[in-house]
KOLTOR-760160 format. One record per residue (C-alpha): residue number from 1; residue in one letter; y, z, x. Coordinates in pm, 1 decimal, always signed. Layout:
(NUM, A, (Y, Z, X))
...
// end
This chain:
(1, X, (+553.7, +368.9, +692.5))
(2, X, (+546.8, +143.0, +988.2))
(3, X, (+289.4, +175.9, +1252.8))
(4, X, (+350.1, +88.1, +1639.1))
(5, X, (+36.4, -77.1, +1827.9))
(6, X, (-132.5, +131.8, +2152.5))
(7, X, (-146.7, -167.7, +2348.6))
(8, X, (+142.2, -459.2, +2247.6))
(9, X, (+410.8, -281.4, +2096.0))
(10, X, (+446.0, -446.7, +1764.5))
(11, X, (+557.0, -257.8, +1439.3))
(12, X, (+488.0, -331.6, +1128.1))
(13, X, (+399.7, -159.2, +778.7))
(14, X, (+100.9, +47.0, +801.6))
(15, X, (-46.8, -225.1, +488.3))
(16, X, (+2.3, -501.6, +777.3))
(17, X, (-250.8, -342.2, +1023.1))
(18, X, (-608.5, -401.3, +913.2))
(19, X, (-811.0, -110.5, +779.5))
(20, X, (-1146.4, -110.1, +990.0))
(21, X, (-1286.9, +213.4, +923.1))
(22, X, (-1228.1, +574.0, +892.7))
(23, X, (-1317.1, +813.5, +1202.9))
(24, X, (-1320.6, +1232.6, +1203.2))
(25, X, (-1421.2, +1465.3, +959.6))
(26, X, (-1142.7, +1642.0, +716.4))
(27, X, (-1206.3, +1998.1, +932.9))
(28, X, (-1125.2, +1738.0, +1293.3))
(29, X, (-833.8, +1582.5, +1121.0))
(30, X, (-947.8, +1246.8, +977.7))
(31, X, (-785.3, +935.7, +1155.6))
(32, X, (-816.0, +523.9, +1040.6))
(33, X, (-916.9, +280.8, +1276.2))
(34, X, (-693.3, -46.6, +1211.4))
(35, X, (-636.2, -371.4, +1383.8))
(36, X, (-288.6, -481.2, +1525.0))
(37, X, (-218.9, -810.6, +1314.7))
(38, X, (+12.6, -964.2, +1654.0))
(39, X, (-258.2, -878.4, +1933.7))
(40, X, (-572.7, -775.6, +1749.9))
(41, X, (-606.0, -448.6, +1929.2))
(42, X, (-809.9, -170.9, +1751.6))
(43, X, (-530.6, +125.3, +1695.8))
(44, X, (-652.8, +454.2, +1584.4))
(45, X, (-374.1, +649.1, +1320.8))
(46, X, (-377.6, +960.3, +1169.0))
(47, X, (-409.5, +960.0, +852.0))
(48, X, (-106.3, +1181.3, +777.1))
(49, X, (+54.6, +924.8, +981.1))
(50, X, (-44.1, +603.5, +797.3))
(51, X, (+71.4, +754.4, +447.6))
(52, X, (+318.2, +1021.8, +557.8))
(53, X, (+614.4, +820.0, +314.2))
(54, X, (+309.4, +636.1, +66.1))
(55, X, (+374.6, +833.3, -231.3))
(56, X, (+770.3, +817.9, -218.8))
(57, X, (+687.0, +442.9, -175.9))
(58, X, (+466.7, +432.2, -444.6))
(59, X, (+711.5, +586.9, -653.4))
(60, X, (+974.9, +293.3, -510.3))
(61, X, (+778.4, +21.5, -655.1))
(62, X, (+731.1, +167.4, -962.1))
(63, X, (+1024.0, +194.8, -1053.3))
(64, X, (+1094.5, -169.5, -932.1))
(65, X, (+798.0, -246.4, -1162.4))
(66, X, (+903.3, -28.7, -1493.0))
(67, X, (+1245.7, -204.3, -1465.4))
(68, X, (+1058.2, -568.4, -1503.6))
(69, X, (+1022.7, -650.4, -1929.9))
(70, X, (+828.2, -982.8, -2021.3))
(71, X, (+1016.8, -1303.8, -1937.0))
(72, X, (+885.9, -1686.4, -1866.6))
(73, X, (+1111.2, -1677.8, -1513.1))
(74, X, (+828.2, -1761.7, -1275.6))
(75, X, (+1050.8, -1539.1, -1029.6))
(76, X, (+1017.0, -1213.9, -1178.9))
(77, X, (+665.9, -1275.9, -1293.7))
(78, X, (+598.2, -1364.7, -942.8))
(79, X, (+754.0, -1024.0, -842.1))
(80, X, (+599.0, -853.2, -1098.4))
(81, X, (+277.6, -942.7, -980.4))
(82, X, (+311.2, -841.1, -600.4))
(83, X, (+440.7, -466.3, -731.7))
(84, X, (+128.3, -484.3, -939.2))
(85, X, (-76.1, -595.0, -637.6))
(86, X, (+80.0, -364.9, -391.9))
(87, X, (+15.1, -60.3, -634.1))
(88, X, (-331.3, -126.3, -697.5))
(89, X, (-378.1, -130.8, -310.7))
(90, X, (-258.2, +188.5, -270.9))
(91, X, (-370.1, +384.7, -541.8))
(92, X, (-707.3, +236.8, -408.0))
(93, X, (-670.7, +551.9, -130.2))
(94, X, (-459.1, +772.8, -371.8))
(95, X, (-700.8, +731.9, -712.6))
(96, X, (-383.8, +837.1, -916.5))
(97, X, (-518.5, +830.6, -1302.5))
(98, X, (-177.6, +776.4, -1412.9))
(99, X, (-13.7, +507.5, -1193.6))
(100, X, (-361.4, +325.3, -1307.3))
(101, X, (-277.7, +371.9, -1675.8))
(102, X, (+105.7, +271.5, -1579.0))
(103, X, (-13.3, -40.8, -1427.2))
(104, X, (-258.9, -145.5, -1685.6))
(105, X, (+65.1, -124.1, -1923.0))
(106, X, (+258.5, -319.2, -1746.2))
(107, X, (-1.8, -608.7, -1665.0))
(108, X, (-68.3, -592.4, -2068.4))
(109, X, (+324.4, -607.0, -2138.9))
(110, X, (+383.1, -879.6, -1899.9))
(111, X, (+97.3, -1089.7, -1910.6))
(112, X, (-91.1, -1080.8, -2239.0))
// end
């Protein structure tokens, strides 16, 4: 999901705008509060808008990640390890129990 900034224009992934806090109450509609990485502007977002297309992504990379097996090729590992890290940072809003197991696999099959 990209997100456009109130006051310069830029776009970028939603990831790429700084989280700064969370504003509203879940009966107001709850919004996030992020920074604009090109002009530092504070943006608000809804939160429906900043992870309207997370979980299809989530499913994206997972997929990405499943298709990785073990292999010294710093590449892949490399790759492996960004899907990982991406993941983890969004399951950190989404608390999914089983893309946590998933991704405990796969660090275990990949790097122990």
């Amino acid at each position: 999901m990209n997100l456009t900034c109130h006051e310069c224009g830029f776009t970028a992934g939603y990831l790429d705008f700084a989280y700064l806090c969370q504003n509203g109450c879940p009966a107001c509609g709850e919004s996030d509060l992020r920074q604009c990485p090109a002009c530092g502007a504070r943006c608000v977002f809804s939160r429906a808008e900043s992870l309207e297309d997370e979980q299809e992504r989530m499913k994206e990379l997972s997929m990405q990640l499943a298709a990785i097996s073990r292999t010294d090729d710093p590449v892949m590992r490399k790759e492996a390890k960004r899907l990982i890290a991406t993941l983890n940072a969004m399951n950190m809003r989404w608390n999914s129990e089983s893309l946590n197991a998933f991704l405990l696999k796969k660090q275990e099959e990949l790097f122990f």
